[in-house]
DRENTORKOL-3810 file (N, C-alpha, C; in nm, 4 decimals):
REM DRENTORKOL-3810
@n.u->10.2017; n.v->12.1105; n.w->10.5962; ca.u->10.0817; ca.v->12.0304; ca.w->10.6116; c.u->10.0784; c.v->11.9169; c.w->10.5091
@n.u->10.1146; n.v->11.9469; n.w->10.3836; ca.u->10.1326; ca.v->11.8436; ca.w->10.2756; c.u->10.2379; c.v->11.7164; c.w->10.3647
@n.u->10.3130; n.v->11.7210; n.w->10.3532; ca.u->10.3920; ca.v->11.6574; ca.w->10.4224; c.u->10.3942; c.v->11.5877; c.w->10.5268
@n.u->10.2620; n.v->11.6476; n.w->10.6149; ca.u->10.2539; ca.v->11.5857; ca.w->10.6967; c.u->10.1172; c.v->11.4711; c.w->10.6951
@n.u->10.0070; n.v->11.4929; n.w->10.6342; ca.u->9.9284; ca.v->11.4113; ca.w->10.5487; c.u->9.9790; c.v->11.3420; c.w->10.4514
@n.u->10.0613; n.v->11.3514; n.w->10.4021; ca.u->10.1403; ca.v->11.2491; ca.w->10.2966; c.u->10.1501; c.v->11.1395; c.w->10.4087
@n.u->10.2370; n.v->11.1628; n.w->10.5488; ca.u->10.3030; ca.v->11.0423; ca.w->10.5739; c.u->10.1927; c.v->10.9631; c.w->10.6389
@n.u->10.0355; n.v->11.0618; n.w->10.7016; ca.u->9.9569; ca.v->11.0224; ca.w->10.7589; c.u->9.9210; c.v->10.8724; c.w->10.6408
@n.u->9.9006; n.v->10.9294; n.w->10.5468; ca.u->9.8464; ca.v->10.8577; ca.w->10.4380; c.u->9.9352; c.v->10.7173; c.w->10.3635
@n.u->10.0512; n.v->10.7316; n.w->10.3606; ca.u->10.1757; ca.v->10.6360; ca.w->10.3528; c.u->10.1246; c.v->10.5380; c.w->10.4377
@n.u->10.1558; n.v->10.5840; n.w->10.5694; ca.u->10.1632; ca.v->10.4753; ca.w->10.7154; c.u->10.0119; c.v->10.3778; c.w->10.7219
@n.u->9.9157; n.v->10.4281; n.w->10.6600; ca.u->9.7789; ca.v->10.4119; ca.w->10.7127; c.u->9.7368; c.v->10.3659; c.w->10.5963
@n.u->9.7617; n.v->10.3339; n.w->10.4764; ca.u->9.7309; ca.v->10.2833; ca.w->10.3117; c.u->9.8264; c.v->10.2023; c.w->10.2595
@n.u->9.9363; n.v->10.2318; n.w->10.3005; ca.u->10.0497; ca.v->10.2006; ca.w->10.2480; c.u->10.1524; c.v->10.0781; c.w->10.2619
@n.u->10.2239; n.v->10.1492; n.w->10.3498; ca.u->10.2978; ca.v->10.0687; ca.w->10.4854; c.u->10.3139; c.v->10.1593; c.w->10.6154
@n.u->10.2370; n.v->10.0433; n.w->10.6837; ca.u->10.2929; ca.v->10.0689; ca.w->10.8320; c.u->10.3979; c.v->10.1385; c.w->10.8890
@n.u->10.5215; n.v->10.0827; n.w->10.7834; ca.u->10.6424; ca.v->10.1603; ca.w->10.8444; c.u->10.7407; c.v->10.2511; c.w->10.7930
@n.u->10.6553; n.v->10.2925; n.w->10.6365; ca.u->10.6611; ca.v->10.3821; ca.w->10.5595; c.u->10.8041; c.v->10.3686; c.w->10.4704
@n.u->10.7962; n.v->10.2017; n.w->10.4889; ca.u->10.9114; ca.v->10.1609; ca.w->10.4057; c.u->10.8301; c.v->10.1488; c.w->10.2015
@n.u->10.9075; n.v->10.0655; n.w->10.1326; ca.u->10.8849; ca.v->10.1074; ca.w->9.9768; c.u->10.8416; c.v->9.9785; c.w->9.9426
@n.u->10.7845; n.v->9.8653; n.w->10.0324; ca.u->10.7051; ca.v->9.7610; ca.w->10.0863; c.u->10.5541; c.v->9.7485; c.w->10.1273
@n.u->10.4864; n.v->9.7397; n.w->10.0284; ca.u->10.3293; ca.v->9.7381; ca.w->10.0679; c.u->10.2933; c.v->9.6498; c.w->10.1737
@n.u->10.2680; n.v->9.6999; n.w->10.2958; ca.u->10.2089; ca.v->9.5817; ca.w->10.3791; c.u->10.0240; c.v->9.5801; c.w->10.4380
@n.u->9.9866; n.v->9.7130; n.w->10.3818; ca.u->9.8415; ca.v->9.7106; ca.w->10.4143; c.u->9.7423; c.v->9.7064; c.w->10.2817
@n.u->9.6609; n.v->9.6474; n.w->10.3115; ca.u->9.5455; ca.v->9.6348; ca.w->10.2277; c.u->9.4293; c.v->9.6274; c.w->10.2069
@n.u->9.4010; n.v->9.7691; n.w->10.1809; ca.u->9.2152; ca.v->9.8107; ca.w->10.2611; c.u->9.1735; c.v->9.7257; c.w->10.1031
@n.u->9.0339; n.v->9.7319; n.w->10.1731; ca.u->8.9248; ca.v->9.6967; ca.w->10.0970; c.u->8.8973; c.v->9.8177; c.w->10.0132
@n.u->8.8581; n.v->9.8452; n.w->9.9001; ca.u->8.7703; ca.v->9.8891; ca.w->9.8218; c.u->8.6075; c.v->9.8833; c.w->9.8173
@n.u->8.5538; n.v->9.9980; n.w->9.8866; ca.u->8.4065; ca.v->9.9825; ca.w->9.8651; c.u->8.3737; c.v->10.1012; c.w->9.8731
@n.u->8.2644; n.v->10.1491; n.w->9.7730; ca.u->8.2220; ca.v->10.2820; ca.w->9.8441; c.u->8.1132; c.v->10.2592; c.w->9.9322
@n.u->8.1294; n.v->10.2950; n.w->10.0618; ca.u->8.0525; ca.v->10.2797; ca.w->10.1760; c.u->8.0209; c.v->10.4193; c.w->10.2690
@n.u->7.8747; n.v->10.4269; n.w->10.2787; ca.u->7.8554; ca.v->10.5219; ca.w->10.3934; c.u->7.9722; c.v->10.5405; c.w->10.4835
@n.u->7.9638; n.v->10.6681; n.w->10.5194; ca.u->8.0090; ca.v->10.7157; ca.w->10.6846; c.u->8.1488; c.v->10.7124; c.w->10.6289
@n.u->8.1818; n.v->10.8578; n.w->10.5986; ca.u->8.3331; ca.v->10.9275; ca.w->10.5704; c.u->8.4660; c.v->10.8791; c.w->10.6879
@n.u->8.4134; n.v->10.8857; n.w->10.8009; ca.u->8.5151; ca.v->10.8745; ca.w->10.9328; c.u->8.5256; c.v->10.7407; c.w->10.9002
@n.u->8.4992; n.v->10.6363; n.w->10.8368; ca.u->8.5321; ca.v->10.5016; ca.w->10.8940; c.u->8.6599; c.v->10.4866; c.w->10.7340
@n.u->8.7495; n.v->10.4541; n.w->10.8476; ca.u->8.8915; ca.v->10.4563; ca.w->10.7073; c.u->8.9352; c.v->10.2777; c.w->10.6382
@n.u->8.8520; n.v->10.1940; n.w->10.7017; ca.u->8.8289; ca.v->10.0686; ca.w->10.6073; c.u->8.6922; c.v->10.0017; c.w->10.6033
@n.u->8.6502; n.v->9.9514; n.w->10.5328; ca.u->8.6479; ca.v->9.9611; ca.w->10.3436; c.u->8.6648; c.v->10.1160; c.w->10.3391
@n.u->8.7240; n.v->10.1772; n.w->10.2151; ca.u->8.7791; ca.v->10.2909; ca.w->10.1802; c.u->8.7514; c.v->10.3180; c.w->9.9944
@n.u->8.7389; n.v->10.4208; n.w->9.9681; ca.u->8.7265; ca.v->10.4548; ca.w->9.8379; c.u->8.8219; c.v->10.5851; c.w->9.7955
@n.u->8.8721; n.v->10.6135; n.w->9.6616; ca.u->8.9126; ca.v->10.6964; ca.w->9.6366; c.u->8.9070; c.v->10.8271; c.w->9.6975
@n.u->8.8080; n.v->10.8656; n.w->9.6933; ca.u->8.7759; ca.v->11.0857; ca.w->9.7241; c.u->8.8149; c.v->11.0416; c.w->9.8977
@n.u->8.7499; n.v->10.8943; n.w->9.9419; ca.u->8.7297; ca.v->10.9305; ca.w->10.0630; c.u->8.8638; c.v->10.9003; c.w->10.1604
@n.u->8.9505; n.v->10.8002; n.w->10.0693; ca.u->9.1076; ca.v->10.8542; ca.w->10.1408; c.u->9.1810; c.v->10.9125; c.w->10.1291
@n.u->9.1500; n.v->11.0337; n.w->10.0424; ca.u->9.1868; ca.v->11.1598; ca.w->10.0346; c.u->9.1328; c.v->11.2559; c.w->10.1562
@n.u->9.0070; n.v->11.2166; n.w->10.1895; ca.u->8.8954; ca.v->11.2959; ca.w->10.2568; c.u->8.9890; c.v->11.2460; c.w->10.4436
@n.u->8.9743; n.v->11.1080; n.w->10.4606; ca.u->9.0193; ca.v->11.0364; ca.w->10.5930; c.u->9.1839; c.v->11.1121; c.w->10.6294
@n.u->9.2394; n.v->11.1147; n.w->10.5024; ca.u->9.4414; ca.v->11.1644; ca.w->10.5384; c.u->9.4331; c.v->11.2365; c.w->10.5768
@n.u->9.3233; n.v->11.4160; n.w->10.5175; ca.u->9.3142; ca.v->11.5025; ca.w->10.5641; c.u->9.2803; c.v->11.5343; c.w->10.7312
@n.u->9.1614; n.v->11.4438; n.w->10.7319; ca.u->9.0933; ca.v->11.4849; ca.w->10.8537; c.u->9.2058; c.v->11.4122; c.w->10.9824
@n.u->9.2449; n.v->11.2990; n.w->10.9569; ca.u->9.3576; ca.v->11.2178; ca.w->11.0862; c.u->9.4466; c.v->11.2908; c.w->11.0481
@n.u->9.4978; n.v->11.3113; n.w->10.9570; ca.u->9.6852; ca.v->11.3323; ca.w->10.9278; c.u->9.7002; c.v->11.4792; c.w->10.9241
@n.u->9.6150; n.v->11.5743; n.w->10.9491; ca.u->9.6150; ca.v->11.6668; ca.w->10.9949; c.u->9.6542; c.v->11.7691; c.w->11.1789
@n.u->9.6449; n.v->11.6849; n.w->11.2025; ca.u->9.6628; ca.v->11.6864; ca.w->11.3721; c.u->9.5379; c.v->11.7927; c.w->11.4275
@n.u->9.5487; n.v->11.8354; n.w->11.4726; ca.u->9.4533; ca.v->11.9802; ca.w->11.5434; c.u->9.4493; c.v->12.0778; c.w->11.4455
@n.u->9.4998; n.v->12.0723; n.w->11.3312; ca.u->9.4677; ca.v->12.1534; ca.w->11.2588; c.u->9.3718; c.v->12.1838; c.w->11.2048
@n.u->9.2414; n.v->12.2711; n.w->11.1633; ca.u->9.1215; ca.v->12.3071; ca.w->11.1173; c.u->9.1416; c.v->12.3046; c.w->10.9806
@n.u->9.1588; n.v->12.1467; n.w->10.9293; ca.u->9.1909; ca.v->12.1821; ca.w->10.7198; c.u->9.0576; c.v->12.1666; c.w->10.6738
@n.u->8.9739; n.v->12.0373; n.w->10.7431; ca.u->8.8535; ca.v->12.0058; ca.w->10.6785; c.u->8.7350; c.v->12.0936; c.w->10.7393
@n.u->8.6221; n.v->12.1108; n.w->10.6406; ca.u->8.4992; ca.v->12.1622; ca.w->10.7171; c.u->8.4290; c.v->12.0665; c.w->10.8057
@n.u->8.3751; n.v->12.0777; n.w->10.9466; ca.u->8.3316; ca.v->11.9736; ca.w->11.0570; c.u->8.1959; c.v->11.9098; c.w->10.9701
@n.u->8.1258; n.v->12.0029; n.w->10.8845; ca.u->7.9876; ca.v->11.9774; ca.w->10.7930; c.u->8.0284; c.v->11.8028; c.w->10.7548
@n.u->8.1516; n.v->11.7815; n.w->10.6761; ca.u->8.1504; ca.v->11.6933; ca.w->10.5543; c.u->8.2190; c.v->11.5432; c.w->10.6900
@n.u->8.2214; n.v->11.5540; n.w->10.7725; ca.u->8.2352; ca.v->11.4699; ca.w->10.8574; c.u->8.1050; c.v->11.4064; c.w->10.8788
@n.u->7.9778; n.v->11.4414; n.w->10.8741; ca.u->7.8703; ca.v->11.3836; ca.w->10.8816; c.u->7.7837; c.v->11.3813; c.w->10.7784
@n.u->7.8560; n.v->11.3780; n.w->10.6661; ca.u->7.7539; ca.v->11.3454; ca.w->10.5217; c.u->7.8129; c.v->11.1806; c.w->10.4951
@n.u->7.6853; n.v->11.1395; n.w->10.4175; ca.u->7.7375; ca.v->10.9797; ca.w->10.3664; c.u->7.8868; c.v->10.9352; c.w->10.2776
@n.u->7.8455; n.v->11.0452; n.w->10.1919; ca.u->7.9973; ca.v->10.9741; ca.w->10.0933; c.u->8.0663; c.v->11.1213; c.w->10.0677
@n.u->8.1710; n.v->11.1028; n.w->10.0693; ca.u->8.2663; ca.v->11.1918; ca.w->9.9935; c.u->8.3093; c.v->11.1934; c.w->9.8899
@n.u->8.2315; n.v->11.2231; n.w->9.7530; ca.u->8.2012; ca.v->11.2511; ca.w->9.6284; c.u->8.3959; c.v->11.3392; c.w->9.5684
@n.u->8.4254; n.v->11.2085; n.w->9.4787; ca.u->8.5358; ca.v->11.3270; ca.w->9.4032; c.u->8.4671; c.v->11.5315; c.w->9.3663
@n.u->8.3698; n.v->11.5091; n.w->9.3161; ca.u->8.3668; ca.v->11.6721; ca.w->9.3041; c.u->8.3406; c.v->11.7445; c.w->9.3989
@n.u->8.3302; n.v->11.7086; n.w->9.5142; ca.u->8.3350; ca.v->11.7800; ca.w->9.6458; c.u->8.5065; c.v->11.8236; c.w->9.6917
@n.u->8.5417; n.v->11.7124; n.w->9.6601; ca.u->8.7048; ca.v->11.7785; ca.w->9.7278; c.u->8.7336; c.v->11.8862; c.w->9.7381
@n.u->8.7117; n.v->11.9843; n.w->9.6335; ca.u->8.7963; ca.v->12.1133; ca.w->9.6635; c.u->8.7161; c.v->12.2026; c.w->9.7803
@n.u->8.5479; n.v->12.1432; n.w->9.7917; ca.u->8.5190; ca.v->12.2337; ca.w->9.8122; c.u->8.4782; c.v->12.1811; c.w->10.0491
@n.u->8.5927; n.v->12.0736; n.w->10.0555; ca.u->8.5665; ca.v->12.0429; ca.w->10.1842; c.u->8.7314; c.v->12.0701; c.w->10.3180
@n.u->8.7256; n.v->12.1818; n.w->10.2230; ca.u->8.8633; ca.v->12.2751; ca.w->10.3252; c.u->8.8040; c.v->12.3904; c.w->10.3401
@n.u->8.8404; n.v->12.3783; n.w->10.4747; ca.u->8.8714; ca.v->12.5167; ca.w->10.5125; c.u->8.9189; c.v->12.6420; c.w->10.4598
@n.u->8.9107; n.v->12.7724; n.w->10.4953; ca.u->8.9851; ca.v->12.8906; ca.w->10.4092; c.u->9.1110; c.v->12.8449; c.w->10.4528
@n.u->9.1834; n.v->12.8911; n.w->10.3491; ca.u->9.3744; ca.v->12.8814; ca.w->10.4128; c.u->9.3942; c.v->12.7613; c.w->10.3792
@n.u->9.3226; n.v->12.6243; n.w->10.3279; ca.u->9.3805; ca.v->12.4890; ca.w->10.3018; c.u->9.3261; c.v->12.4812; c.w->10.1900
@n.u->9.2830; n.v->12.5324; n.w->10.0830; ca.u->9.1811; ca.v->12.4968; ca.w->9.9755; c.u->9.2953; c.v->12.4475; c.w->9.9127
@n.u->9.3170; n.v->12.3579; n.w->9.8213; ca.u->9.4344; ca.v->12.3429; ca.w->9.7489; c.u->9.4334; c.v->12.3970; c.w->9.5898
@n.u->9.5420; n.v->12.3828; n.w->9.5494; ca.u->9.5492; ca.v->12.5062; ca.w->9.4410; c.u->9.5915; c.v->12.3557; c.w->9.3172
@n.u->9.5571; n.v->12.4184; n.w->9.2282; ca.u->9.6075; ca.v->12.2914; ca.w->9.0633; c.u->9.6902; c.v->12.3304; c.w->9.0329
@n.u->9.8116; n.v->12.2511; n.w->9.0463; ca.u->9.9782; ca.v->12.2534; ca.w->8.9816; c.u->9.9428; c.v->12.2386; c.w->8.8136
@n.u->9.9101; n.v->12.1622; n.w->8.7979; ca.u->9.9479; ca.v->12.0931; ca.w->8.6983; c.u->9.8287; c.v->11.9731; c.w->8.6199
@n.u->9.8610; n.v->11.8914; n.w->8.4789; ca.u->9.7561; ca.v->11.8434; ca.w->8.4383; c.u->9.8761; c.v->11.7219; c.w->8.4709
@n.u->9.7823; n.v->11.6433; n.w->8.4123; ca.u->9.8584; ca.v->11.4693; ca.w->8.4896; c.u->9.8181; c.v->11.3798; c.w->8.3615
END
């Protein structure tokens, strides 16, 4: 699943063609309404990779799809059982 939200997130932030070439460039804003993936903010393209780059998979809770913003201290707590993610490491 990592892996596969990585590339969701590459292709869709990144580059298009997931080459080592930046060719997209969202806006920065924090803006209402989680589902809309430009203007974009931190927590919430973390929040958008999950929910698209997931496929049919049940990672996110359906709740946090209809709240305004997706708050960094919410993250851990907007997965599903079985996707919660775990802390490797300090950075």
């Amino acid at each position: 699943m990592a892996n596969q939200v990585a590339n969701y997130a590459d292709k869709h932030y990144f580059s298009y063609s997931g080459s080592y070439s930046r060719n997209i460039n969202l806006r920065y804003l924090i803006s209402p309404g989680p589902l809309v993936t430009n203007p974009n903010y931190c927590s919430k393209l973390v929040f958008n990779s999950y929910w698209y780059g997931s496929g049919n998979s049940p990672v996110i809770k359906d709740y946090y799809a209809h709240v305004q913003y997706i708050y960094p201290s919410a993250l851990p707590d907007i997965f599903q059982n079985g996707y919660t993610p775990r802390k490797i490491g300090d950075y």
